[in-house]
N, CA, C and O atoms as a DFTB+ gen file, in Angstrom:
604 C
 N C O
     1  1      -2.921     -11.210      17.895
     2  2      -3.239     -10.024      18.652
     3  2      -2.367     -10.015      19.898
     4  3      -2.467     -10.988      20.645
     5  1      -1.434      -8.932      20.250
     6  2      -0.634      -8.470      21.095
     7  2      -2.014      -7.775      22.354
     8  3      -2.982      -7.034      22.186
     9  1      -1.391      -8.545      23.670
    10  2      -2.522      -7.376      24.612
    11  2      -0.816      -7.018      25.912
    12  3       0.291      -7.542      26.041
    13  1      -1.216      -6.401      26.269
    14  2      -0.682      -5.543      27.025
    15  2      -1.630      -5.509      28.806
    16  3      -2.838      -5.276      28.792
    17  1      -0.918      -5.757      30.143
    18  2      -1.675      -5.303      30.883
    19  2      -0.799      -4.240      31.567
    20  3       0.391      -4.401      31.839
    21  1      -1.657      -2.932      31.857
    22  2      -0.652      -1.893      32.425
    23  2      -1.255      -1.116      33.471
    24  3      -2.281      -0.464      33.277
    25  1      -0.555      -1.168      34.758
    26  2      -1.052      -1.078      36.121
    27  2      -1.775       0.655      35.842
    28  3      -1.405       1.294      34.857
    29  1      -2.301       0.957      36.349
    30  2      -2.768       2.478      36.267
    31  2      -3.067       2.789      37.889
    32  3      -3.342       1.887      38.681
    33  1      -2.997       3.821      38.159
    34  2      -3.190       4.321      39.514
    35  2      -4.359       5.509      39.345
    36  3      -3.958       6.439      38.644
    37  1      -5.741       5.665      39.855
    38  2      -6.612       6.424      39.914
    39  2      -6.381       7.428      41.103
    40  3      -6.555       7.281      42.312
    41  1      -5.902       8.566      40.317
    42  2      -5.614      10.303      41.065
    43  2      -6.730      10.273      41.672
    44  3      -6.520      10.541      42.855
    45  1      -8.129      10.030      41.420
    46  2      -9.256      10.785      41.719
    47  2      -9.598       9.752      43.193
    48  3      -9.738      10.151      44.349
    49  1      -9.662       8.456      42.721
    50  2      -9.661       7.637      44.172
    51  2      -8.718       6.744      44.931
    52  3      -8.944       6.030      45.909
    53  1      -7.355       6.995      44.101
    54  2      -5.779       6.399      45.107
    55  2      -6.298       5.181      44.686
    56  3      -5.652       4.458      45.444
    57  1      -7.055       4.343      43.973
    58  2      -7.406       2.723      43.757
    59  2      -6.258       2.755      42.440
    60  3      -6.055       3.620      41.589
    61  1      -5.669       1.528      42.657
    62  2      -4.537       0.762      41.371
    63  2      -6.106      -0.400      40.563
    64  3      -7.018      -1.090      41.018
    65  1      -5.717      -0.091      39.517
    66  2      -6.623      -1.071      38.871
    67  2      -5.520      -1.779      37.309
    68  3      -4.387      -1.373      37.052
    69  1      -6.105      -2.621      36.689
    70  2      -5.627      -3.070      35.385
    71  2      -6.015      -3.097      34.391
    72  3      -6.662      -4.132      34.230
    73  1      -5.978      -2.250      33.206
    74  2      -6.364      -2.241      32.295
    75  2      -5.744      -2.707      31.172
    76  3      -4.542      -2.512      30.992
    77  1      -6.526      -3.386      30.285
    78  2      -5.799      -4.234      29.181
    79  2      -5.983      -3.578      27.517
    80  3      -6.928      -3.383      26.752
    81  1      -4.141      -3.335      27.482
    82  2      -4.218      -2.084      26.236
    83  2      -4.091      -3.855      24.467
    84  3      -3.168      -4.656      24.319
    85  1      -5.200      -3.753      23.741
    86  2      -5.548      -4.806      22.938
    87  2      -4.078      -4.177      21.156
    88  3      -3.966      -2.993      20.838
    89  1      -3.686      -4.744      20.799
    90  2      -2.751      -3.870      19.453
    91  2      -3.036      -4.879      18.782
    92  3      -2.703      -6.002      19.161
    93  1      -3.634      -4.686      17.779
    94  2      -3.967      -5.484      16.311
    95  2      -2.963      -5.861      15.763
    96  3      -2.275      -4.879      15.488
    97  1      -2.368      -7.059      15.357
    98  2      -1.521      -7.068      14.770
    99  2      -1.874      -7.208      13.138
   100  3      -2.879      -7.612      12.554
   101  1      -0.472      -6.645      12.629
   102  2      -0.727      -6.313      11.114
   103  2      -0.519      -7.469      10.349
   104  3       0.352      -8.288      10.642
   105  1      -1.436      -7.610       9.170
   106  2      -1.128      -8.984       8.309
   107  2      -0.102      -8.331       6.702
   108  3       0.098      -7.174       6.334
   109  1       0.228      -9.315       6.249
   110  2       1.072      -8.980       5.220
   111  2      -0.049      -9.561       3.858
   112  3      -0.421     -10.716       3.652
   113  1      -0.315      -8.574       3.246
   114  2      -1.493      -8.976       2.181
   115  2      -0.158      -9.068       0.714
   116  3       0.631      -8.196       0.351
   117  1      -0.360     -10.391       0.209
   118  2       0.001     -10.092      -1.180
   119  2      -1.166     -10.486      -2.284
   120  3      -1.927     -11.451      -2.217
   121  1      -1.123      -9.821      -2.968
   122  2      -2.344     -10.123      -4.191
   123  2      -1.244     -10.017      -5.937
   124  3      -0.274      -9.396      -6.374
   125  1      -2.123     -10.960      -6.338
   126  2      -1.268     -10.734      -7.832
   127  2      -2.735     -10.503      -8.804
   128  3      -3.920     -10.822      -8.717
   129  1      -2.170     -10.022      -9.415
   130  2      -3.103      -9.586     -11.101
   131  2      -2.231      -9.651     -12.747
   132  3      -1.309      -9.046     -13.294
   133  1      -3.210     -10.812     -13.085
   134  2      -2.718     -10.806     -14.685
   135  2      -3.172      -9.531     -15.206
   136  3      -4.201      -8.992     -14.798
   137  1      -2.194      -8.892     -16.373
   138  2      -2.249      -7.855     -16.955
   139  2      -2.293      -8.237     -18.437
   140  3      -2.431      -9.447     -18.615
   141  1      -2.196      -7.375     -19.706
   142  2      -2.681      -7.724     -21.134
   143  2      -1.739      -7.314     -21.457
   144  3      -1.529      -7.265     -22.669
   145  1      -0.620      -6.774     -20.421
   146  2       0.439      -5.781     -21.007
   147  2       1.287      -6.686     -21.845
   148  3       1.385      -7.839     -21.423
   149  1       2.023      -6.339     -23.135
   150  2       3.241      -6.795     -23.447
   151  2       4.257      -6.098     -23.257
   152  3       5.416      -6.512     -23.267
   153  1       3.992      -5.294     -23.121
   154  2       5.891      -4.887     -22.886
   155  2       6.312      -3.923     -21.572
   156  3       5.512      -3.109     -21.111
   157  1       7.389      -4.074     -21.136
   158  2       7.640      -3.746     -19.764
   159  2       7.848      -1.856     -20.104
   160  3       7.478      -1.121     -19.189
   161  1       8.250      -1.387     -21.003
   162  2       7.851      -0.007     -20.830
   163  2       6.334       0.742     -21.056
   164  3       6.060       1.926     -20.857
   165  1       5.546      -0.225     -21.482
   166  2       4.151       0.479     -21.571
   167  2       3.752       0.640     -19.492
   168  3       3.263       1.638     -18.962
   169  1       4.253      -0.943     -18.614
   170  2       3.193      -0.933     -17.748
   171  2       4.348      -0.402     -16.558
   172  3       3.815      -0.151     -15.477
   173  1       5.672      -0.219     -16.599
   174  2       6.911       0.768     -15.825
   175  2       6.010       1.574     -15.391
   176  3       5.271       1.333     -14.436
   177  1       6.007       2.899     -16.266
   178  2       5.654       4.140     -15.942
   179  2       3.998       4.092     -15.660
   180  3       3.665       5.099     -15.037
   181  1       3.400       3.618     -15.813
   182  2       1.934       3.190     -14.955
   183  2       2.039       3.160     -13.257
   184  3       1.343       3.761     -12.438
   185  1       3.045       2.337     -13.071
   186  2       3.068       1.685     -11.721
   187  2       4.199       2.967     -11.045
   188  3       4.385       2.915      -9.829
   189  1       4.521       3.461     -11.403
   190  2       6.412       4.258     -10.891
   191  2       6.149       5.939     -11.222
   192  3       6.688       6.605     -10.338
   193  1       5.540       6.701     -12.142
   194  2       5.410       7.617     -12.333
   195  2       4.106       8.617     -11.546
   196  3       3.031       8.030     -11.421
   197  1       4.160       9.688     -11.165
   198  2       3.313      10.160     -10.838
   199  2       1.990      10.203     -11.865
   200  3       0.895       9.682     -11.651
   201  1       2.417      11.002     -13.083
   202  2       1.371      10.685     -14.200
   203  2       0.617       9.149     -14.581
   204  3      -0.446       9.025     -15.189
   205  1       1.571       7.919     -13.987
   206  2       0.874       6.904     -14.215
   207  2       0.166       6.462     -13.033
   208  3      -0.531       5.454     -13.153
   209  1       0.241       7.204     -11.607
   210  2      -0.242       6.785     -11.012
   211  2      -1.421       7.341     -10.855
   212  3      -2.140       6.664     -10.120
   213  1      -2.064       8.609     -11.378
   214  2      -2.474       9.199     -11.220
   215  2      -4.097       8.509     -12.050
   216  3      -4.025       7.975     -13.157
   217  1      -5.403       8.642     -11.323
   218  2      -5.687       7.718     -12.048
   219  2      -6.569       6.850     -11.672
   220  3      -7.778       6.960     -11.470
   221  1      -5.709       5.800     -11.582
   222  2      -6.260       4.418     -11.088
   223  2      -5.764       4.365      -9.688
   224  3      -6.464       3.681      -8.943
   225  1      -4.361       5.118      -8.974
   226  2      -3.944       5.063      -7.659
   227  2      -4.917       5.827      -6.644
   228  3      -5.721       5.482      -5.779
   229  1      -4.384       7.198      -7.248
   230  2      -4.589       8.414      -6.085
   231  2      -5.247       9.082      -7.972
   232  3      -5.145       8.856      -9.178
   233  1      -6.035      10.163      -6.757
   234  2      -6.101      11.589      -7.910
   235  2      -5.486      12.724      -8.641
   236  3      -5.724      13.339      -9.681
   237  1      -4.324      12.774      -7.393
   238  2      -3.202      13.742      -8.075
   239  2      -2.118      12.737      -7.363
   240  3      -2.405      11.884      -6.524
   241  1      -0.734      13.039      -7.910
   242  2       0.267      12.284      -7.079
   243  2       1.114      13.328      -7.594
   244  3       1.028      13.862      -8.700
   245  1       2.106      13.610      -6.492
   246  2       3.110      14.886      -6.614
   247  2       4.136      13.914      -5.636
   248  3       4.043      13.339      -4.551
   249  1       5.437      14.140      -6.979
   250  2       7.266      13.359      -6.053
   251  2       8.291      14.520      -6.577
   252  3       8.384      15.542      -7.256
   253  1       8.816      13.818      -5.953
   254  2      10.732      14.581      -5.922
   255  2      11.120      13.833      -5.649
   256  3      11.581      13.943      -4.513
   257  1      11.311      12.527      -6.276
   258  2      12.003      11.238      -6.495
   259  2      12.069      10.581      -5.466
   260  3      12.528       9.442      -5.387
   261  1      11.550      11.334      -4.441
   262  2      11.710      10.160      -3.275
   263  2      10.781      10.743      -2.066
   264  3      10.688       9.953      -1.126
   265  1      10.187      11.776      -1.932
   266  2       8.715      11.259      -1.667
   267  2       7.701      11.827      -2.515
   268  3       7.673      12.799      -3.270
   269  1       6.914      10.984      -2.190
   270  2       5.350      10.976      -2.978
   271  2       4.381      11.308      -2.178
   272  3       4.023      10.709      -1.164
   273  1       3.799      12.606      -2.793
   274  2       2.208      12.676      -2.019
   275  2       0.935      12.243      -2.928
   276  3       0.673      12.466      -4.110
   277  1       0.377      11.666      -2.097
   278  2      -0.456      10.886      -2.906
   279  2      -2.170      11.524      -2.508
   280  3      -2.607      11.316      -1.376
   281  1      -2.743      12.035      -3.203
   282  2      -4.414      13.038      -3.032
   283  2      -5.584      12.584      -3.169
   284  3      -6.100      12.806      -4.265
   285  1      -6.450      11.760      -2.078
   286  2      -7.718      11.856      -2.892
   287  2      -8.579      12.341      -2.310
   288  3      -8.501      12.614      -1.112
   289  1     -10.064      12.653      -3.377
   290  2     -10.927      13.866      -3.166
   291  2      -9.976      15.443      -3.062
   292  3      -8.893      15.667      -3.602
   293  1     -10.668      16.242      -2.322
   294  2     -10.580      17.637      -1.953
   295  2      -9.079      17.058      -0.545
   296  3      -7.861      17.106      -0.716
   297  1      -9.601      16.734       0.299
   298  2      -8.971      16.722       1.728
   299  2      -8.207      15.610       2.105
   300  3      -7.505      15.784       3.101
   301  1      -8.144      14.095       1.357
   302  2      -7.387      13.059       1.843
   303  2      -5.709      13.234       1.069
   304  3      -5.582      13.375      -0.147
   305  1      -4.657      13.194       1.931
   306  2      -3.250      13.508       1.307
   307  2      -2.822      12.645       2.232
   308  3      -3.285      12.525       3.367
   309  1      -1.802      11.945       1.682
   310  2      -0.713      10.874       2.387
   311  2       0.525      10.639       1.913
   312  3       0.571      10.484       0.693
   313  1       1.855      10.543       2.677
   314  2       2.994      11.294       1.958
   315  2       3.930       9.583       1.929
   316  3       3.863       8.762       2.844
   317  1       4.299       9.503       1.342
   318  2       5.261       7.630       1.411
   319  2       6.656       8.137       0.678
   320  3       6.479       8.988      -0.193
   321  1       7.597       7.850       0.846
   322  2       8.931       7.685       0.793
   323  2       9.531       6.692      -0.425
   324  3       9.415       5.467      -0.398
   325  1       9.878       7.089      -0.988
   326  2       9.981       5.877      -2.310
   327  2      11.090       4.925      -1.276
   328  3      11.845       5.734      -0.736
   329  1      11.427       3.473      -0.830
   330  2      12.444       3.128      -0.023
   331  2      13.355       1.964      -0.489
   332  3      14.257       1.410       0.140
   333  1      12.795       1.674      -2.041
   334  2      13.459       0.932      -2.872
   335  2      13.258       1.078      -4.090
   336  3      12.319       1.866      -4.203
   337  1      13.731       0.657      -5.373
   338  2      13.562       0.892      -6.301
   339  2      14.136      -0.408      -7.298
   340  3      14.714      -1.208      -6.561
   341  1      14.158      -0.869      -8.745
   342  2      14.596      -1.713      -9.146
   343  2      13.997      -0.837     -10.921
   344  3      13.272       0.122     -10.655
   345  1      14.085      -0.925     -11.635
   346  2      13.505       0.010     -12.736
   347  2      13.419      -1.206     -13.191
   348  3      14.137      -2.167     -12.914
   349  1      12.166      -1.122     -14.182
   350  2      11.439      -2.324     -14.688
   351  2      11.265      -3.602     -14.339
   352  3      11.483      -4.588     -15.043
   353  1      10.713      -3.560     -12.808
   354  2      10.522      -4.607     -11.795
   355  2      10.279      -4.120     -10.509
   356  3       9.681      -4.833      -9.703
   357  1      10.529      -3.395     -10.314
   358  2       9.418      -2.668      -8.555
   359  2       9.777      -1.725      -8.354
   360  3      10.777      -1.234      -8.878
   361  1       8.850      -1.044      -7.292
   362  2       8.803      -0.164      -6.454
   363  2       8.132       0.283      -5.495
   364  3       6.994       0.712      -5.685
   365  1       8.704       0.269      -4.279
   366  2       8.651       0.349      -2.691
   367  2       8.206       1.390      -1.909
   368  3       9.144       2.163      -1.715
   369  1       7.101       1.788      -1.326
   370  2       6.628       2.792      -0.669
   371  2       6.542       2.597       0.736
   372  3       6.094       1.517       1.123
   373  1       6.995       3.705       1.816
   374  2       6.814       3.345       2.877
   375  2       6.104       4.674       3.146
   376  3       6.651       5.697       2.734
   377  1       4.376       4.798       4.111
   378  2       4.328       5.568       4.472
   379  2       4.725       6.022       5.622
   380  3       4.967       5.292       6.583
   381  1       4.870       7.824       5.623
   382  2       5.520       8.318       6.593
   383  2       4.478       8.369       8.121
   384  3       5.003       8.401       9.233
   385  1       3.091       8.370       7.937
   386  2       2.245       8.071       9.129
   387  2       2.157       6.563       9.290
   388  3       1.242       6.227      10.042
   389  1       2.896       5.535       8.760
   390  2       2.327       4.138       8.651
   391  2       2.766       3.751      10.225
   392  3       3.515       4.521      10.827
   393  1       2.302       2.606      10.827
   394  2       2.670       1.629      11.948
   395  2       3.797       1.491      12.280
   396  3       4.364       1.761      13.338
   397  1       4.325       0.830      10.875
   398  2       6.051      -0.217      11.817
   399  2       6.851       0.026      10.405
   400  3       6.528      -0.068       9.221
   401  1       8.347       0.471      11.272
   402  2       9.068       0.928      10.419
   403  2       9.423      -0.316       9.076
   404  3      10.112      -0.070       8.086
   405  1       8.842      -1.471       9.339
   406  2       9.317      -2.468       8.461
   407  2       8.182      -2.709       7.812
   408  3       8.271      -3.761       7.178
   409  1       6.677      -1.936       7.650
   410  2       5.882      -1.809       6.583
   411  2       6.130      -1.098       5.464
   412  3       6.780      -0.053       5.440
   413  1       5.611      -1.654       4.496
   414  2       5.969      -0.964       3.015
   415  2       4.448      -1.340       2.001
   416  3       3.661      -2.263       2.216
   417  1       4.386      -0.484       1.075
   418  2       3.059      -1.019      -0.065
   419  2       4.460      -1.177      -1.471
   420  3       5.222      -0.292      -1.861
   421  1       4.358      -2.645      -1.940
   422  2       5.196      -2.451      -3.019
   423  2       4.538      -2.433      -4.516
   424  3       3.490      -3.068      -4.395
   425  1       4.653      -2.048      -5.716
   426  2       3.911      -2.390      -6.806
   427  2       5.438      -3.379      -8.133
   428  3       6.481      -2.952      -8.629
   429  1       4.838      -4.539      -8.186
   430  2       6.029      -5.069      -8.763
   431  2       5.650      -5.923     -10.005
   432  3       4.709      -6.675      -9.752
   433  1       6.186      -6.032     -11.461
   434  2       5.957      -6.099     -12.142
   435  2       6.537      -7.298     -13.033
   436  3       7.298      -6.963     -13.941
   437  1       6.207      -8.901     -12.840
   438  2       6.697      -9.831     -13.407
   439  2       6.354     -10.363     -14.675
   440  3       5.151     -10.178     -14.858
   441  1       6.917     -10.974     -15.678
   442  2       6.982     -11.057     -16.992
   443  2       6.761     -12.484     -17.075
   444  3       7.420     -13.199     -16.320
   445  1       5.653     -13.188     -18.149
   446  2       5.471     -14.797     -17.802
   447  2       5.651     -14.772     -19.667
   448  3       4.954     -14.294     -20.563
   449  1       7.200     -15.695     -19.640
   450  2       7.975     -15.472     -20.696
   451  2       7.518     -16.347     -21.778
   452  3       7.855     -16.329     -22.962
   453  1       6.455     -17.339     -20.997
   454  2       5.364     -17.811     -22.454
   455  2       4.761     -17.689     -23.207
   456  3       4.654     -18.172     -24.335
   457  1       3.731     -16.225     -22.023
   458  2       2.539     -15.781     -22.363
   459  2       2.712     -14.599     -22.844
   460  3       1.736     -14.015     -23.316
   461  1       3.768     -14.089     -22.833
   462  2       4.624     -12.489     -22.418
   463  2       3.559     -11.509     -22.312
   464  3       3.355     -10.661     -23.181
   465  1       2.753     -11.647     -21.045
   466  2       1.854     -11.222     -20.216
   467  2       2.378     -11.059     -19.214
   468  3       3.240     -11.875     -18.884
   469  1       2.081     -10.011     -18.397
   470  2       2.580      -9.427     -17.116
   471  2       1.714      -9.383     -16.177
   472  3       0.559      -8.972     -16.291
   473  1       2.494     -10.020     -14.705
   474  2       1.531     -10.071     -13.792
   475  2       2.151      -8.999     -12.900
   476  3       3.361      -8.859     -12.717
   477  1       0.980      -8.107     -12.258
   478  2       1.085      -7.114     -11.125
   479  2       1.266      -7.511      -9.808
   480  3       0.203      -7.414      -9.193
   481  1       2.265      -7.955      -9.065
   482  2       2.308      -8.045      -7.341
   483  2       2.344      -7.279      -6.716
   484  3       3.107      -6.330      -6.897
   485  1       1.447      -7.380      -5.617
   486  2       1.247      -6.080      -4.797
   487  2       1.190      -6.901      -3.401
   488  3       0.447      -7.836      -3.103
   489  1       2.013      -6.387      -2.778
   490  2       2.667      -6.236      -1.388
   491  2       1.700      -5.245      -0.475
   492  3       1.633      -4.136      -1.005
   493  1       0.946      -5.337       0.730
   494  2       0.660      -4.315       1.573
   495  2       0.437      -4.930       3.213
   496  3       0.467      -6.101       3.590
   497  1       0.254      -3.929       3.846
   498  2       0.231      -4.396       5.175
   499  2      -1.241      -3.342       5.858
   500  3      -1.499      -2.142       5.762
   501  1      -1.914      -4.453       6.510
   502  2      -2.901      -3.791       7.376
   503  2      -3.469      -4.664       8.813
   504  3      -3.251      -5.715       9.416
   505  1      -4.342      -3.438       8.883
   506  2      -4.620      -4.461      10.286
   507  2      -5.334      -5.691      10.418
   508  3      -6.338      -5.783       9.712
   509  1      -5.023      -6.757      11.233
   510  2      -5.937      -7.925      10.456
   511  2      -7.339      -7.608      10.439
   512  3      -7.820      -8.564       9.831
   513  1      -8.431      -6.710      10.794
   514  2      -9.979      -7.031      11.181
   515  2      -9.821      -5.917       9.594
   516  3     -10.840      -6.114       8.933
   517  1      -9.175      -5.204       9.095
   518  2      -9.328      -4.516       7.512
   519  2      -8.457      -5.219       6.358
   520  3      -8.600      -4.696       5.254
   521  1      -7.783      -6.059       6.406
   522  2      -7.182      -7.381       5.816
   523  2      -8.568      -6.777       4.323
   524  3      -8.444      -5.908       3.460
   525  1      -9.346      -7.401       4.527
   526  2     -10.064      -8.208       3.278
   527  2     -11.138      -6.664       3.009
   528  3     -12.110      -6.801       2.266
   529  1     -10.999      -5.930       3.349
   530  2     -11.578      -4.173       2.788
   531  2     -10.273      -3.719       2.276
   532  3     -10.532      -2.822       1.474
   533  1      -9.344      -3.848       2.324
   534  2      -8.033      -3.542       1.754
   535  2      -7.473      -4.320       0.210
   536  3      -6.889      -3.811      -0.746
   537  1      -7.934      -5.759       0.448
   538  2      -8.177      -6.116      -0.443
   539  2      -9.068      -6.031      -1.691
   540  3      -8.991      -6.714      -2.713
   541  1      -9.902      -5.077      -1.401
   542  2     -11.043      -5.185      -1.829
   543  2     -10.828      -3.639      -2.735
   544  3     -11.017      -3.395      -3.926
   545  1     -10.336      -2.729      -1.555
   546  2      -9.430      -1.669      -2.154
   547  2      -9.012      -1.784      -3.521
   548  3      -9.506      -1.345      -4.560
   549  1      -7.803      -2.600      -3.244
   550  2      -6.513      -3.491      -4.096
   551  2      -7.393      -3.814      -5.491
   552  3      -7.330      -3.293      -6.605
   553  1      -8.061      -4.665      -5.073
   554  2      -9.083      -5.117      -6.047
   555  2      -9.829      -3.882      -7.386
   556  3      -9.891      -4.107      -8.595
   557  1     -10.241      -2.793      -6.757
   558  2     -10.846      -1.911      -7.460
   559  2     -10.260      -1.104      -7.919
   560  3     -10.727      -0.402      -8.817
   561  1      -8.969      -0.947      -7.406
   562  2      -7.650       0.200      -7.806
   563  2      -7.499      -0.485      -9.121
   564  3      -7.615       0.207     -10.133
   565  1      -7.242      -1.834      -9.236
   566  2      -6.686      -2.365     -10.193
   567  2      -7.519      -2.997     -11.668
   568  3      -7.392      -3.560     -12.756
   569  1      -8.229      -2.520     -10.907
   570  2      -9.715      -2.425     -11.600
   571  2      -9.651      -1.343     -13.123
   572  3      -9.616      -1.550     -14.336
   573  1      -9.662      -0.053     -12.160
   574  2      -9.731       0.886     -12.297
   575  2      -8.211       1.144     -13.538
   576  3      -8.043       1.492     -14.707
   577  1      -7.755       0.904     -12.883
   578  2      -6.141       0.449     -13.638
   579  2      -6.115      -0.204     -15.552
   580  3      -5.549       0.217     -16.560
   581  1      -6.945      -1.263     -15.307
   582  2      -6.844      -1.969     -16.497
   583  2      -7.857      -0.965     -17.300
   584  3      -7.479      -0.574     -18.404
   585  1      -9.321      -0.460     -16.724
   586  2      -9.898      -0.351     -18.002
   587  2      -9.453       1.307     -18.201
   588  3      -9.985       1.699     -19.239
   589  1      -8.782       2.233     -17.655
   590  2      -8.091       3.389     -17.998
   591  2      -7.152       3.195     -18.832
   592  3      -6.930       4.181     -19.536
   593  1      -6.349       2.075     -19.076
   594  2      -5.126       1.532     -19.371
   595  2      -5.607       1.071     -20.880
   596  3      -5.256       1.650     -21.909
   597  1      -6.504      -0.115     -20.818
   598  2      -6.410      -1.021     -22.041
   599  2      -5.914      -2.500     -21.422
   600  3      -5.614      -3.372     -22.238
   601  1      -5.838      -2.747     -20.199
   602  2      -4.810      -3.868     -19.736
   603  2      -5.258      -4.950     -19.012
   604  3      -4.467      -5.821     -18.650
């Protein structure tokens, strides 16, 4: 946790006082999930497409290849920037209201060449005191994910 002290001057009574501005700092959450998937074009377009995100992500998802609005309910909309890409192995979202220009949510897709089962990595950033409700998020998205899926 970053604190800040920053002198203030009171208009109303000419008194200088100090007030201490508190900034959460953000944690870097990674979570992984085994998947049932075998093959890398069934679980691609799941993770990368609007239609696959649609779903288990968000409720509607609307792109033009490089940004994404992402809808849920009636009134929640949030717009992210596609800011990397790799086709059949990740992809990089940065939102455009997010914190720090070096946050991103990634969804990335590794192949375990024994089992040829695929595990889901997911990359996100929040504040540390919502760390583990974010996770928990993460958790139910992906939830939500497998039994829509089959995966």
């Amino acid at each position: 946790m970053q604190c800040f002290l920053q002198l203030e001057k009171s208009a109303y009574l000419g008194l200088a006082f100090l007030r201490t501005i508190v900034i959460m700092e953000r944690k870097k959450i990674h979570l992984e999930y085994l998947l049932s998937a075998t093959s890398k074009s069934v679980l691609w377009p799941i993770i990368s497409t609007p239609a696959g995100l649609e779903g288990w992500f968000a409720d509607e998802v609307l792109s033009d290849d490089r940004y994404v609005v992402f809808c849920w309910g009636k009134t929640e909309r949030r717009t992210a920037e596609i800011v990397a890409m790799r086709v059949y192995s990740f992809i990089r979202f940065r939102w455009l209201d997010g914190c720090g220009a070096h946050e991103y949510f990634e969804l990335k897709m590794i192949n375990n060449e024994l089992t040829n089962d695929f595990v889901l990595e997911i990359t996100d950033f929040a504040d540390e005191d919502e760390a583990e409700d974010q996770c928990e998020l993460w958790n139910s998205q992906v939830e939500t994910l497998r039994r829509i899926h089959g995966l």
